[in-house]
C-alpha positions in Angstrom: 123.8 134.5 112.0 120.6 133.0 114.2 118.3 133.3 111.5 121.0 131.6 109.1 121.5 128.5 111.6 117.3 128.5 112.3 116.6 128.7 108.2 119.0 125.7 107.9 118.4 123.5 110.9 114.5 124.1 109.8 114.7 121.9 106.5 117.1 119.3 108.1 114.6 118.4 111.0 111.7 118.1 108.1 114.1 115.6 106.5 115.0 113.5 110.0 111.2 113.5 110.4 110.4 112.2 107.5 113.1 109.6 107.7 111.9 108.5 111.5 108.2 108.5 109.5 109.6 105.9 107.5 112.1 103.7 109.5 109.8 103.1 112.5 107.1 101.5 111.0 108.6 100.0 108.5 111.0 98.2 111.2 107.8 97.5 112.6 106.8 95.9 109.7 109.6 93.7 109.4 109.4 92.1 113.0 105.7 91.5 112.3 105.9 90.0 108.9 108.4 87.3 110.4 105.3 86.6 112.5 103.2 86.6 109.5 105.2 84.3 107.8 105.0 82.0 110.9 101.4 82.2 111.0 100.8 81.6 107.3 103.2 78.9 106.9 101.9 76.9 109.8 98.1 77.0 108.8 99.2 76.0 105.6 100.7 73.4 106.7 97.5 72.9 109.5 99.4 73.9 112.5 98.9 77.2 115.3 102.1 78.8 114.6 103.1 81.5 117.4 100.5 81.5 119.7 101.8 81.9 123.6 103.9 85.1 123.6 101.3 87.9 124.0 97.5 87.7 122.8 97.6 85.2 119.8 101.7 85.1 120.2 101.7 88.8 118.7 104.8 89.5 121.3 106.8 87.1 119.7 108.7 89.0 117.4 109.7 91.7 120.2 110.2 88.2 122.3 112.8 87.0 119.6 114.2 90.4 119.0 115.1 90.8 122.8 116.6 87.5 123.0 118.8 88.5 120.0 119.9 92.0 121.8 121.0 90.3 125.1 122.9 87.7 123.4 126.8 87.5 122.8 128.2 88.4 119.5 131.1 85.5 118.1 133.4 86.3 116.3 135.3 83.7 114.9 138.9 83.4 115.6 140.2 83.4 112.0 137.6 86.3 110.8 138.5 89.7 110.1 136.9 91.3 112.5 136.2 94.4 110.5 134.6 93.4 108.0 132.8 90.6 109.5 130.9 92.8 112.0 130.6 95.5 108.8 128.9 93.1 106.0 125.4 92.9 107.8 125.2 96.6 108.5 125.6 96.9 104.8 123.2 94.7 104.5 120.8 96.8 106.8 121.4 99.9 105.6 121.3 99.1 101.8 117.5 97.9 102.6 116.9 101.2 104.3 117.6 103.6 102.0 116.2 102.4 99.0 113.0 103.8 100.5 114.3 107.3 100.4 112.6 107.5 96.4 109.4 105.2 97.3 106.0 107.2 96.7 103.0 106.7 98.9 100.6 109.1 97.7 101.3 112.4 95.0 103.8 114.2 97.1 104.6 112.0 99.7 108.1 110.7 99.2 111.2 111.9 100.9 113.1 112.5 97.6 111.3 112.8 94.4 114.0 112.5 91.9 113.8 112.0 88.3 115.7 109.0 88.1 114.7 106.9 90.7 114.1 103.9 88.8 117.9 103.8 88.8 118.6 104.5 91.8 116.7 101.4 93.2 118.1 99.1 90.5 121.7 100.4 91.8 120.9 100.0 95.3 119.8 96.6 94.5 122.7 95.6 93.0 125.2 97.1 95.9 123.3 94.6 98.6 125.5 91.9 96.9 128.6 93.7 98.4 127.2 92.7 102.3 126.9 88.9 101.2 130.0 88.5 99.2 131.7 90.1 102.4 130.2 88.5 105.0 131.3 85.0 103.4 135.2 86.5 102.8 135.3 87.5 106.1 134.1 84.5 107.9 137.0 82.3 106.5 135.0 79.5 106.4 134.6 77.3 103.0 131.2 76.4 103.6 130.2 79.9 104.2 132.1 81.6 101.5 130.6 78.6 99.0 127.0 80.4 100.2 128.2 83.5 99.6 129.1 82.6 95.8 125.8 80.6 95.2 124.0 83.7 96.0 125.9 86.3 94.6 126.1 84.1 91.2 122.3 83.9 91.7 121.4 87.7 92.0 123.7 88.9 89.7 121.8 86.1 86.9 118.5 87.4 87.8 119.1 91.6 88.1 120.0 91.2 84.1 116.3 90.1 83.7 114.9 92.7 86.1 116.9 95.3 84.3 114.9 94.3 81.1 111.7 94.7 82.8 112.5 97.9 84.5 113.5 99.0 81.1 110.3 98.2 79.5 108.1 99.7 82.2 109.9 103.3 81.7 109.5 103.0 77.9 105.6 103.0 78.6 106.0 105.3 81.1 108.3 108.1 79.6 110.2 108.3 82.9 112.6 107.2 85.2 110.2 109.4 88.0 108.9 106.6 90.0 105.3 109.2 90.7 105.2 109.6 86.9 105.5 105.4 86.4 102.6 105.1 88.7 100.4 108.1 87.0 100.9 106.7 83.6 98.8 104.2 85.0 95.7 105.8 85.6 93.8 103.9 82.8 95.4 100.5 82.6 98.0 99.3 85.1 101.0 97.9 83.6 100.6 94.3 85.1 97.8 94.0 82.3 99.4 94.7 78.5 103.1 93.7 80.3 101.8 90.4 82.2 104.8 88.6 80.6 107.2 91.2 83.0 105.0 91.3 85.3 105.7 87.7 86.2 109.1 87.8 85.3 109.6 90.7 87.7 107.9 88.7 90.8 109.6 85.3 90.5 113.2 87.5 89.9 112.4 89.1 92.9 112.1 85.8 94.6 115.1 85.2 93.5 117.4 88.4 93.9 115.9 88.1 97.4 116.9 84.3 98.0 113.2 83.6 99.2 111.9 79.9 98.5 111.9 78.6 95.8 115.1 79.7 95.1 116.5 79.9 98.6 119.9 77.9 97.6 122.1 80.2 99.4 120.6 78.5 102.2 120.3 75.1 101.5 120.3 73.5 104.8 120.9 70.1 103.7 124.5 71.3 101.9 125.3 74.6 103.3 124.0 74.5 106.9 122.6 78.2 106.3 124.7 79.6 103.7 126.4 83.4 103.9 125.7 83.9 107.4 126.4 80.5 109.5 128.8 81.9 111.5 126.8 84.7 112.7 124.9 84.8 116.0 123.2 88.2 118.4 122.2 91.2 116.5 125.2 90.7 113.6 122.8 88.0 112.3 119.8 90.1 113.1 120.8 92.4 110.8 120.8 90.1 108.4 117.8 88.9 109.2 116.5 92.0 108.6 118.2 93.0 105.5 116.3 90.2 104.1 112.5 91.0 105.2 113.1 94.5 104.8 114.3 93.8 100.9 111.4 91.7 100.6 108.8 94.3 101.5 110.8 97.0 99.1 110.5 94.4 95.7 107.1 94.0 97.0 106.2 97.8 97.1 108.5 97.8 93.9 106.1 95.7 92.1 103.1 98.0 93.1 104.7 100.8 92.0 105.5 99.4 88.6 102.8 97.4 88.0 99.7 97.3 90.2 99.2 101.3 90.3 100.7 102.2 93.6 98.5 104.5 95.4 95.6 104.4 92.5 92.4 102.5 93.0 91.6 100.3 90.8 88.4 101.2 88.1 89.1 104.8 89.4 85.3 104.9 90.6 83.4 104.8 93.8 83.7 103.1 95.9 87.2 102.4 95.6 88.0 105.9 95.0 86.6 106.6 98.9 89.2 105.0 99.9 92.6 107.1 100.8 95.4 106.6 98.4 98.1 105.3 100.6 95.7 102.6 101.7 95.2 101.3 98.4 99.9 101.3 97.9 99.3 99.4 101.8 97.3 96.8 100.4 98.6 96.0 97.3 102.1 95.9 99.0 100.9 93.5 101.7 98.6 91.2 98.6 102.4 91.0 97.0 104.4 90.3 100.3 101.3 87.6 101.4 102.3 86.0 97.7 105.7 86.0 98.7 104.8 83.6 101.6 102.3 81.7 99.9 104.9 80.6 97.4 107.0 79.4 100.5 104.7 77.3 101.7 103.9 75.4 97.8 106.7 75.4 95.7 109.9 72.7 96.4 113.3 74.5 96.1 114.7 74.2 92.6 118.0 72.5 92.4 121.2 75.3 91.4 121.3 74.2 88.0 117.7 74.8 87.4 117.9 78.0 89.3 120.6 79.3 86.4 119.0 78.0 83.7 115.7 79.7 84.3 117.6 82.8 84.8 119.7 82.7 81.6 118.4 80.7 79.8 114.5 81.3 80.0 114.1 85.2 81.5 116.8 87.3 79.8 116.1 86.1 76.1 112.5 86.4 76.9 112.5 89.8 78.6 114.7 91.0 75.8 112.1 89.9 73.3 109.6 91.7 75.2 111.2 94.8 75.2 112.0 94.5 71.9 108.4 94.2 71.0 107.5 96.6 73.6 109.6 99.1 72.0 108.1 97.9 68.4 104.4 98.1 68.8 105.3 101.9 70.5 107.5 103.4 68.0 104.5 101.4 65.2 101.2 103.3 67.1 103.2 106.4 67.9 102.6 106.0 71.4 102.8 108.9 73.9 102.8 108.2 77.5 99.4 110.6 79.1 101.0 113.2 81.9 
């Protein structure tokens, strides 16, 4: 009976240690990219950003993190309590867990399954269940009006992304998120698919309510959209849901089009340097482009947002894959294992 409980308990601390290995940093990650995004948008815009709290203001975001913790949650009188205080931990946990199928490196994931291009396009599409509850809940018109902008906005722009995601397993023969990135060794898909590859970022944008398309939000009609009525760690959470779904479309976008871990040419020097420095980068390169867009573009107005999305991307990304799906079936195509 001992050496049944040690051969079982043996695997299951592997797995909580490679989950810790994950969350930590990556919650790490997601306090100090709010500071990057404070830094970036204030010298583009020819201000110091944070700059008192800790050498070069690098303590603010455990500064604003603590002051979140100590304060009071509110609950509003006429919210159901429930699922008020349950729609950001969704919202959390639904950008956690995506990262359970996210390669760094041949081997290092914490579950290599053979579908899990779907399993982050369903994930995806569940976080839309923590926003269209946190505006029920709050029983507040202006709030629930946020809540339907954005879920009207990522349900538009997942039809497009589906497209694309489509697309990139038809040149790579699999739904294996290691194989998509292996069947990039010569070529990385951003080059013959530059089309999706742009479609896929400026969706992302969009299923992620970043700028330009942060109507959800609109401070000048909606105060701050789905979650005006939260305050303390509830709207932490969200707060985090958001940077933390950021980072995962940007390490989606390596993954299905920059090369993940590979290094680009596939000669010295770049080959020198270890794999899950080069997925690193090129995730930070894609989240730094998320922020530089921020600080450029104007929001669109909602009825532009829509009509890019149906309108412009799904018939254009269905083309694509169409032709995609033509000029393979024409050359005879193989994908190279």
């Amino acid at each position: 009976m001992a050496s049944f409980w040690t051969g079982y308990a043996l695997p299951t601390a592997i797995i909580v240690a490679e989950v810790i290995a994950i969350i930590v940093p990556l919650l790490l990650a997601i306090a100090y990219f709010t500071y990057a995004e404070r830094k970036v948008l204030a010298y583009s815009q020819l201000r110091k950003g944070p700059n008192v709290v800790g050498p070069f203001g690098l303590l603010q975001p455990i500064a604003d993190g603590l002051k979140l913790l100590m304060k009071e949650t509110v609950v509003p009188s006429g919210a159901n309590r429930m699922v008020f205080v349950a729609a950001p931990i969704v919202t959390f946990t639904l950008a956690l867990v995506a990262w359970a199928v996210i390669p760094f490196d041949v081997g290092v994931v914490v579950s290599n399954i053979n579908v899990g291009i779907l399993y982050l396009f369903a994930i995806s599409s569940l976080s839309v269940y923590g926003i269209i509850m946190a505006g029920w809940a709050s029983n507040s018109r202006y709030v629930f009006l946020g809540a339907l902008r954005s879920a009207a906005q990522m349900v538009s722009y997942e039809v497009a992304i589906g497209f694309v995601l489509v697309t990139v397993l038809l040149c790579a023969g699999s739904l294996n998120l290691t194989d998509i990135v292996l069947a990039q060794r010569h070529i990385w898909f951003a080059i013959p698919l530059l089309p999706m590859f742009v479609i896929f970022f400026v969706s992302g944008l969009a299923e992620t309510n970043r700028a330009p398309f942060d109507l959800p939000e609109g401070e000048s009609e909606l105060v701050a959209g789905y979650f005006v009525e939260y305050s303390a760690m509830t709207f932490a959470l969200f707060y985090l849901g958001e940077y933390g779904n950021m980072i995962l479309v940007s390490a989606m976008t390596t993954i299905l089009f920059l090369g993940g871990w590979l290094a680009p040419f596939g000669v010295p020097p770049f080959t020198w340097v270890p794999a899950p420095l080069w997925f690193l980068g090129k995730t930070v390169f894609v989240m730094f482009c998320f922020l530089w867009v921020r600080a450029t573009f104007p929001r669109f107005r909602y009825d532009q947002l829509m009509r890019l999305g149906w309108k412009v991307f799904l018939p254009f990304s269905l083309f694509w894959l169409v032709l995609t799906a033509g000029v393979l079936t024409a050359f005879g195509w193989v994908p190279v294992r």
